[in-house]
N, C-alpha and C positions, 0 to 999 in steps of 0.2 A: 467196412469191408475193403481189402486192399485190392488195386488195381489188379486184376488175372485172377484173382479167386472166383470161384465158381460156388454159386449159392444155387442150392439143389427148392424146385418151387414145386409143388404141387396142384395140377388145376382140380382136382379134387380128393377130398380126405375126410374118409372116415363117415360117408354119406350114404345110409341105409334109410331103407321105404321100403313099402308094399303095394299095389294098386288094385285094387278089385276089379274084376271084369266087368266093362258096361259103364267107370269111373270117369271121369274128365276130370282128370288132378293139374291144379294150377303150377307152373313153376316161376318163380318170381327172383331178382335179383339186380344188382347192379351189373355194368358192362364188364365182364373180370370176373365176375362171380366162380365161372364153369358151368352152366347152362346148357350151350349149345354141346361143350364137351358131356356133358352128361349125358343127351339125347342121341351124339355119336356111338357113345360107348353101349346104350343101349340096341343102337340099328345096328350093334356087330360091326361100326364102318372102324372107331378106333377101340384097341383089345386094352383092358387095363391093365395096368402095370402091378397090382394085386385084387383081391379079391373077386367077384363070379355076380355074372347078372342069369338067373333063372326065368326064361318067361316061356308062354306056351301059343305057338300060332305065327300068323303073317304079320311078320312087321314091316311098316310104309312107312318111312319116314320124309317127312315136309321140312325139309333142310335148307340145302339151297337149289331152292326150288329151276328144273331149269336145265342144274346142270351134265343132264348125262344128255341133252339136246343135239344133235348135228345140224349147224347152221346152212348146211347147202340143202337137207332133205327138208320137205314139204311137212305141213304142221300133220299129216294122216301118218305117213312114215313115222316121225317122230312117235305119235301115240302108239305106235306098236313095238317100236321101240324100246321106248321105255317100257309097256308091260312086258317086254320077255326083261328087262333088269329085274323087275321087280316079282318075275318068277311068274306070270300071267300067261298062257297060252294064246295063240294069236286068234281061238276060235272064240276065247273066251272074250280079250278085248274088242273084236269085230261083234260080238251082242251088244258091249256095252258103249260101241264107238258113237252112237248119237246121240248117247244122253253128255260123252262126255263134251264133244261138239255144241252141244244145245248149253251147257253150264258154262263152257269157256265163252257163248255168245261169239264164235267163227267161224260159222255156219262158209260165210264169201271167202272165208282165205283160208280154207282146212287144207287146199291143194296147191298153195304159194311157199315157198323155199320160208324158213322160221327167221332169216336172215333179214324179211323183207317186214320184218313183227317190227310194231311198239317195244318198248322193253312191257309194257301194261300186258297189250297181248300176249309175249310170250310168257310170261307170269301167269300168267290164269288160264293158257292151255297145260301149263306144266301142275298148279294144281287142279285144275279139273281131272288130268292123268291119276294124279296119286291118289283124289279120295275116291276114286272111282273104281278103285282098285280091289276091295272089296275086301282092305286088312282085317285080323283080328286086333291089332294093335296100331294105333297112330300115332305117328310122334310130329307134330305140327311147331315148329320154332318160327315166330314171328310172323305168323299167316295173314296179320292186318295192312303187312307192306304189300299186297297182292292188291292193282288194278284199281280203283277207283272204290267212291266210299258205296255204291250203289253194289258193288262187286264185295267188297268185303262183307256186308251186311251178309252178303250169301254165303259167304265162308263162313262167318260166326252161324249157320243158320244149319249150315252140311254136318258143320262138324257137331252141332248139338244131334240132329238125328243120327248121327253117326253113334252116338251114344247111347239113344232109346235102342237099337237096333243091338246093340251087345259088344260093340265096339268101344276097348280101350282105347281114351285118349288124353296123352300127355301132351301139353300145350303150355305152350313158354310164351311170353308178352309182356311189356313194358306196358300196355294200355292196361289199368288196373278195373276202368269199367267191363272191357272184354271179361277179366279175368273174374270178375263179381258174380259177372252175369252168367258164366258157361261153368262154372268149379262149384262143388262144396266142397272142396279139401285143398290146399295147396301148402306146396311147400319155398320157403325162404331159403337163398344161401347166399353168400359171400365168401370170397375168399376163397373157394371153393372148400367150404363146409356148410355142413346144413343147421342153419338159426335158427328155424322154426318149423314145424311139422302141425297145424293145425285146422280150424273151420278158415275157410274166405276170407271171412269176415275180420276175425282175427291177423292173419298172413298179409291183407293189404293194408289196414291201421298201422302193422310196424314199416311194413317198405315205405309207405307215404311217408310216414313222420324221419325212417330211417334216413329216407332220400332228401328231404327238401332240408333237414337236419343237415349234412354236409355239404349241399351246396347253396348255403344262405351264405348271403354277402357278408363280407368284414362293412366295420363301420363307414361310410363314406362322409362328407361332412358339405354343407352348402351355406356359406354366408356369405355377408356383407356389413358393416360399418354397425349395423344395425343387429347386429346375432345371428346365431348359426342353429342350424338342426343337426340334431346330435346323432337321433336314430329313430327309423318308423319299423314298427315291429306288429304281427298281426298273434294277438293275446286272447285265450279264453275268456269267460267272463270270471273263473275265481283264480285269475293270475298268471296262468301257465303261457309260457311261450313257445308259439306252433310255429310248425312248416307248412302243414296243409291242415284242410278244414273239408268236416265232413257235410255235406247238402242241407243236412237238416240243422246242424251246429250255430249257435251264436257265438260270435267274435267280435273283438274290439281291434281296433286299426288305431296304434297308439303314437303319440310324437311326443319326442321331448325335446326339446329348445332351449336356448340359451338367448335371453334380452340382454345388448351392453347397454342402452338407453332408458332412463327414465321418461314416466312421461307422455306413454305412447300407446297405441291401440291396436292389437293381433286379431286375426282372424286366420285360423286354419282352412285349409283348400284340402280335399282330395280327391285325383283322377283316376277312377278304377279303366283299365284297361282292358279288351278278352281278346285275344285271338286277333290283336292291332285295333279295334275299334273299341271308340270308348263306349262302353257300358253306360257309364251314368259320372258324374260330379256332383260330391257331398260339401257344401261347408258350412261353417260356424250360420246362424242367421243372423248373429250382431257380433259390434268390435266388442274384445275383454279391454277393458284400461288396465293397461301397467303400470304402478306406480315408480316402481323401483328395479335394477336390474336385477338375474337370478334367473334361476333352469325351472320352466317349466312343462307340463303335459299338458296336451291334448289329445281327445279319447272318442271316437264316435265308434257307436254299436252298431252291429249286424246285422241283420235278424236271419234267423234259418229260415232254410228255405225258399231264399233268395237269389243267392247265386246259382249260374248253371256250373257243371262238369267241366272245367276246363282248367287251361291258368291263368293267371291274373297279374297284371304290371299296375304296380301305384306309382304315379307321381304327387309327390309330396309338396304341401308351400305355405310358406306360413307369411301373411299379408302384414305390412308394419307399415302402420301410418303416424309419422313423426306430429312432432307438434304443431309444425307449420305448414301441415296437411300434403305434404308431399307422402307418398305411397315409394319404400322401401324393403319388398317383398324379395326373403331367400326361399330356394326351392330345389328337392333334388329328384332330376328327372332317373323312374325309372328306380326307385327309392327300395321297393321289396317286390318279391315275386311268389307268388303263393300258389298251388294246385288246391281244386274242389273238386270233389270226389265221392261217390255214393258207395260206400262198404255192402248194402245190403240191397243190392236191386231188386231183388227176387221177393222181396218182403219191405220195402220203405212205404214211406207216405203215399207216391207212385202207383200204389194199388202192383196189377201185372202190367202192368206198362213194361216193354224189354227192349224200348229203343235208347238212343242215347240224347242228349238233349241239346237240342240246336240253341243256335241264338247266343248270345251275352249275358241274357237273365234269365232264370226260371222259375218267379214265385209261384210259389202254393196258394191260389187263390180261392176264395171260397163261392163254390160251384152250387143252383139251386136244381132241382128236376122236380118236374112234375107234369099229371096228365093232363088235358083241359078237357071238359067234361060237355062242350060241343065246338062242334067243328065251326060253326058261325061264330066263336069268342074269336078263334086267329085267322080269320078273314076279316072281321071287321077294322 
């Protein structure tokens, strides 16, 4: 395209749905996709440029939450505020002003200018305002940035009742266990068009694979005198090459190397990473003898139900002890980066378990129960 041409873009094209009342339909995408434009277009905030949104009732939309706040008025002002925006009468928000108080947890500062908030506080009196509001319709964009994990746990929790109760809710998130856990339906887009329209379960297996797919690293290389590492790649067991891996899944974490020396003895290393702390370190238990130079693999298994919900940093290293016992180890820090992710919470291994999983590891251990048939067995 030549410089001063004008390339006509669309943030969205050609993207028809339905949602049934009472739904919590997932929306899913990359940054660019049109998401948040979507949910604009639905709160009536931007008109489209063709076609018609039909729905029926109050719509609340959880945008960016916050913003129709007056930083000099006090957080009780503000929540009155906002419900005459959102078409709430003041008699009605003054019933529901201490539950809203009691959710945002601002019981001591409901009467301090919002000026003098956290940006955490004013986040979570701005949603406590909206879900409290009493929509038929919700539109919730990126509700997990709100307040602390102790606080979102509550938003993922409102907004599910919020659905038993007959309330639509469209809910946009980049955390794919949120969206496991609160959706049986969700939809994919990019580019602002719609990829996919299906089960959960289905709509996060593509974005995982879609996402970690584009931004897997190009090759990087790590030697010394002694050979180089070619690539560490994280592989199925019948061959395929992932971006992410699902909880329950077995995976192979593979290396391939290149020996310039005869001669000599390898042992492969690797550093699983989570959330900056290492997890755990896997290696070879003995050196391989190399006789002759040449590219070779190394390959250690998974096992599901292993890893927790998170993502994962490998440093890669592969140990070379020359012939006159001098140790000669190339390594590249930082090597692959991988997401784990549970497609099916509502139904996995997990039983109903609906938290999310702490910690670095999370195997599947195997758990006994049973009664003791007198109370003098577990006193003794």
């Amino acid at each position: 395209m030549k410089r001063g041409q004008r390339r006509e873009i669309w943030a969205l094209h050609d993207v028809a749905f339905s949602v049934e009342q009472g739904a919590i339909l997932g929306i899913v995408g990359p940054n660019g996709a049109g998401k948040t434009t979507l949910l604009k277009i639905l709160a009536r905030i931007t008109p489209p440029t063709t076609g018609r949104v039909r729905g029926r009732g109050r719509v609340v939309p959880l945008l960016a939450l916050g913003s129709g706040f007056q930083r000099e008025l006090s957080g009780r002002e503000n929540v009155f505020l906002n419900g005459a925006m959102f078409g709430v009468r003041a008699q009605e928000v003054a019933q529901r002003f201490d539950e809203i108080v009691e959710f945002a947890g601002l019981a001591d500062a409901i009467d301090q200018p919002v000026k003098q908030y956290s940006s955490g506080m004013y986040l979570r009196l701005a949603f406590s305002v909206a879900i409290n509001m009493n929509p038929d319709i919700l539109l919730a964009d990126e509700v997990l940035a709100v307040g602390d994990l102790e606080f979102q746990e509550r938003c993922l929790t409102r907004v599910a009742e919020a659905s038993r109760q007959g309330i639509t809710v469209l809910f946009v998130s980049h955390d794919m266990p949120a969206i496991s856990r609160l959706c049986t339906r969700a939809l994919m887009l990019n580019a602002g068009e719609l990829v996919k329209d299906g089960s959960t379960e289905e709509v996060v297996e593509l974005y995982q694979e879609a996402a970690w797919t584009r931004t897997r690293k190009t090759r990087r290389t790590a030697r010394n005198e002694c050979g180089e590492l070619l690539f560490v790649k994280l592989m199925s067991v019948d061959g395929r090459e992932l971006g992410a891996l699902r909880w329950t899944e077995e995976a192979c974490i593979t290396y391939a190397f290149r020996i310039d020396q005869p001669d000599v003895f390898v042992r492969a290393t690797c550093d699983l990473f989570a959330r900056g702390v290492l997890a755990f370190r896997t290696l070879q238990p003995e050196e391989v003898p190399i006789t002759e130079p040449g590219i070779y693999t190394a390959s250690v298994r998974i096992p599901g139900c292993l890893l927790a919900e998170t993502m994962y940093t490998i440093n890669a290293a592969i140990d070379v002890r020359t012939p006159s016992g001098e140790y000669r180890p190339f390594a590249d820090i930082n090597a692959l980066s991988f997401r784990v992710y549970d497609a099916v919470l509502k139904q996995s291994m997990r039983g109903t378990w609906r938290g999310g999983m702490p910690g670095t590891v999370a195997p599947a251990l195997q758990w006994q129960f049973s009664r003791e048939r007198r109370e003098a067995d577990v006193n003794a």
